[in-house]
C-alpha positions in Angstrom: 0.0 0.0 0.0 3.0 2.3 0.8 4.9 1.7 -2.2 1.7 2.2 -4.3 1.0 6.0 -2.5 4.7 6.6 -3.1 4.3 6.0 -6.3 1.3 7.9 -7.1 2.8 10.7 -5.0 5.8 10.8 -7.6 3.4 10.5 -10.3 1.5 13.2 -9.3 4.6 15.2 -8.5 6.1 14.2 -12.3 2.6 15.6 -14.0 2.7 18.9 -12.3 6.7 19.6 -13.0 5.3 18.9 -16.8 2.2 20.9 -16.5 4.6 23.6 -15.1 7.5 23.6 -17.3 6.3 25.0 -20.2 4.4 28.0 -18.3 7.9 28.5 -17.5 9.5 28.3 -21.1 6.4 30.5 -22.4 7.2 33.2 -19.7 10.8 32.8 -20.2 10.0 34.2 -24.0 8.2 36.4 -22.9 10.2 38.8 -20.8 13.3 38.3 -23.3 10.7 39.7 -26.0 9.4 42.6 -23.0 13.2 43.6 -22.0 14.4 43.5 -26.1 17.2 41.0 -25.5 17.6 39.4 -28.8 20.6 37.2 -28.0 18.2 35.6 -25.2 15.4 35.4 -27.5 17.4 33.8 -30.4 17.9 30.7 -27.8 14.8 30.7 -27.2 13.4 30.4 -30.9 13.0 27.2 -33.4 13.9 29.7 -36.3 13.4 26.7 -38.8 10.0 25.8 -37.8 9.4 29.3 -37.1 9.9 30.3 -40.6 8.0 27.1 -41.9 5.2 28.0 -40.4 4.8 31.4 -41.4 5.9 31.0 -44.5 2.7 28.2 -45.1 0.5 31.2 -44.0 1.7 33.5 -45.6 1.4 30.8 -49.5 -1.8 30.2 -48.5 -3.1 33.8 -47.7 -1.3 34.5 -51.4 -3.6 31.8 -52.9 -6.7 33.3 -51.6 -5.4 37.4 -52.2 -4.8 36.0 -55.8 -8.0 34.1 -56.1 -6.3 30.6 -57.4 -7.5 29.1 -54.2 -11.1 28.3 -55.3 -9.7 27.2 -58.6 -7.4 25.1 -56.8 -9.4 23.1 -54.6 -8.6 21.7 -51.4 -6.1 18.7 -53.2 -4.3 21.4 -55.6 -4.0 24.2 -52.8 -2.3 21.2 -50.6 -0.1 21.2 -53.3 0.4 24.9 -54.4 1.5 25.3 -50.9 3.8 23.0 -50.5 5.6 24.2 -53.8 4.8 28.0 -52.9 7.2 27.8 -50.1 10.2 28.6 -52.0 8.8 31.6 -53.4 7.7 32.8 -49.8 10.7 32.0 -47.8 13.2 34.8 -49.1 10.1 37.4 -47.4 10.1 35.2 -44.5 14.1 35.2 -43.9 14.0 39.1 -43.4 11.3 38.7 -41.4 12.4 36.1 -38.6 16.0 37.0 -37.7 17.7 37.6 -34.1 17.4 41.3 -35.4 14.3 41.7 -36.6 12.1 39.4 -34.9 11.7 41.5 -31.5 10.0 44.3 -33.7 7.7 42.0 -35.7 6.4 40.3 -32.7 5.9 43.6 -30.0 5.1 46.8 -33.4 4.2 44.5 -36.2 7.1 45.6 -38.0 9.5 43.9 -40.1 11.7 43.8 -42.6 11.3 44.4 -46.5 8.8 47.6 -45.3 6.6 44.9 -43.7 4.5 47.0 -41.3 0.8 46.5 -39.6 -1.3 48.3 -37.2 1.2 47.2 -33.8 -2.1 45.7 -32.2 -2.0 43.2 -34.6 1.5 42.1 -33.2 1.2 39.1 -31.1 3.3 40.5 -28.6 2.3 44.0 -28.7 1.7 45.7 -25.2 -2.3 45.7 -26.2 -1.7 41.6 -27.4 0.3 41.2 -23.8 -2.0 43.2 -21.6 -4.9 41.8 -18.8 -3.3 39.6 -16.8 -0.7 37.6 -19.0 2.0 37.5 -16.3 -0.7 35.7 -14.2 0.8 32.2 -14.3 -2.8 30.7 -13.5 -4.5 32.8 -16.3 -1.8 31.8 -18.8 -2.3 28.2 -18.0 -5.7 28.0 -18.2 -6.2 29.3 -21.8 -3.5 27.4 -23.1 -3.3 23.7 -24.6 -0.8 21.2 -24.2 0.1 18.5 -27.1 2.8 16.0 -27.7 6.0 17.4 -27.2 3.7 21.2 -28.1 2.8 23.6 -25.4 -0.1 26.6 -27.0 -0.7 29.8 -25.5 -3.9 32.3 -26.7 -3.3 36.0 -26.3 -4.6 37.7 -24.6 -5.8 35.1 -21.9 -8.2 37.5 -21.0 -10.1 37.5 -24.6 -12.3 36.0 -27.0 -10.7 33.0 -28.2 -11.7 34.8 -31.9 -9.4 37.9 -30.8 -6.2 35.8 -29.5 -3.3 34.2 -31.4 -2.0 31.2 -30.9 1.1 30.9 -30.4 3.0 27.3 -29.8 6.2 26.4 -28.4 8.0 23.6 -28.9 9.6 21.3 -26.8 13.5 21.1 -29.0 16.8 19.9 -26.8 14.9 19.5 -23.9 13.5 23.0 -23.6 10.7 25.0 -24.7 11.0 27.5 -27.6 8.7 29.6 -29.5 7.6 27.4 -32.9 4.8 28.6 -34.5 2.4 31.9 -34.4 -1.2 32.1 -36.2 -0.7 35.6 -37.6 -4.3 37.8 -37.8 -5.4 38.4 -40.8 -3.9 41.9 -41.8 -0.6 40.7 -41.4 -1.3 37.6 -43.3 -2.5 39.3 -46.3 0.3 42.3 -46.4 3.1 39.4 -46.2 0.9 38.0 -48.8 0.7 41.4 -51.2 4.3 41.4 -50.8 5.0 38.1 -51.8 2.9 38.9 -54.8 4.7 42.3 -56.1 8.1 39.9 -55.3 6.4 37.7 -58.1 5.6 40.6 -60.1 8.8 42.0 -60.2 10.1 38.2 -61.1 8.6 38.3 -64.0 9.2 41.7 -65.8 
């Protein structure tokens, strides 16, 4: 009977540290992102997967700007974006650097002249406002998957008015891996991925 409370008790004790942990790596992010330390940031950033996931937002806001997403269907837009990434990934490369990134994430602001209104910016002071350094409120609008860890801002909001914004769990710690952007900033990454094509072709 002992042996069995003991091990529930470590259990228990095991489930919580993992609940935990990546409340921890989320907040860590965070305040490097609040106090502008890139370098910190940088460590704490899956820049690969970063950039592959914009970048297949950004293709398939591009498909519906240009209208070849209804033409496509859902089979042919699969496709489109999984070719379109080459063209989108040169934008995306300006965009998601130890530089730039900061400023994309707190003013909307980028590189390439890549600017939206700065409460569109997942990390903007509006985005980070009403509670999100509560621990408890963080937690409880956010998701966990395997080996992914998603966080909705604000916590305080509509789940239609958050992002989502997932961190990954890479070398045994958390680090930012994915944002859904809102829509404006979807479509003018998109409207300049389609003058870049433009200008590819004259």
């Amino acid at each position: 009977m002992r042996w069995t409370l003991r091990i529930a008790a470590i259990l228990a004790v095991l489930l919580l540290a993992y609940a935990v942990w990546p409340v921890v790596g989320f907040f860590q992010i965070a305040s490097a992102i609040e106090a502008r330390d890139a370098p910190a940031l940088a460590k704490l950033v899956d820049f690969r997967a970063l950039r592959k996931n914009l970048t297949k937002q950004v293709v398939a806001a591009y498909l519906e700007l240009t209208g070849k997403e209804q033409k496509l269907g859902l089979l042919g837009k699969t496709f489109a974006v999984g070719v379109g990434t080459s063209y989108a990934e040169p934008i995306i490369a300006q965009l998601i650097n130890e530089q730039t990134l900061i400023d994309l994430l707190t003013k909307g602001q980028g590189g390439n002249g890549i600017k939206v209104p700065a409460e569109f910016a997942p990390f903007s002071a509006n985005a980070m406002k009403g509670g999100w350094k509560s621990g408890w409120q963080t937690w409880r609008t956010s998701e966990y998957g395997l080996g992914n860890y998603y966080v909705y801002l604000p916590p305080d909001k509509p789940l239609d008015k958050q992002f989502k914004v997932k961190l990954s769990l890479t070398d045994l710690r958390w680090k930012l891996a994915g944002i859904d952007l809102p829509e404006p900033m979807r479509l003018e990454l998109a409207q300049q991925l389609v003058k870049q094509r433009a200008a590819q072709k004259e």
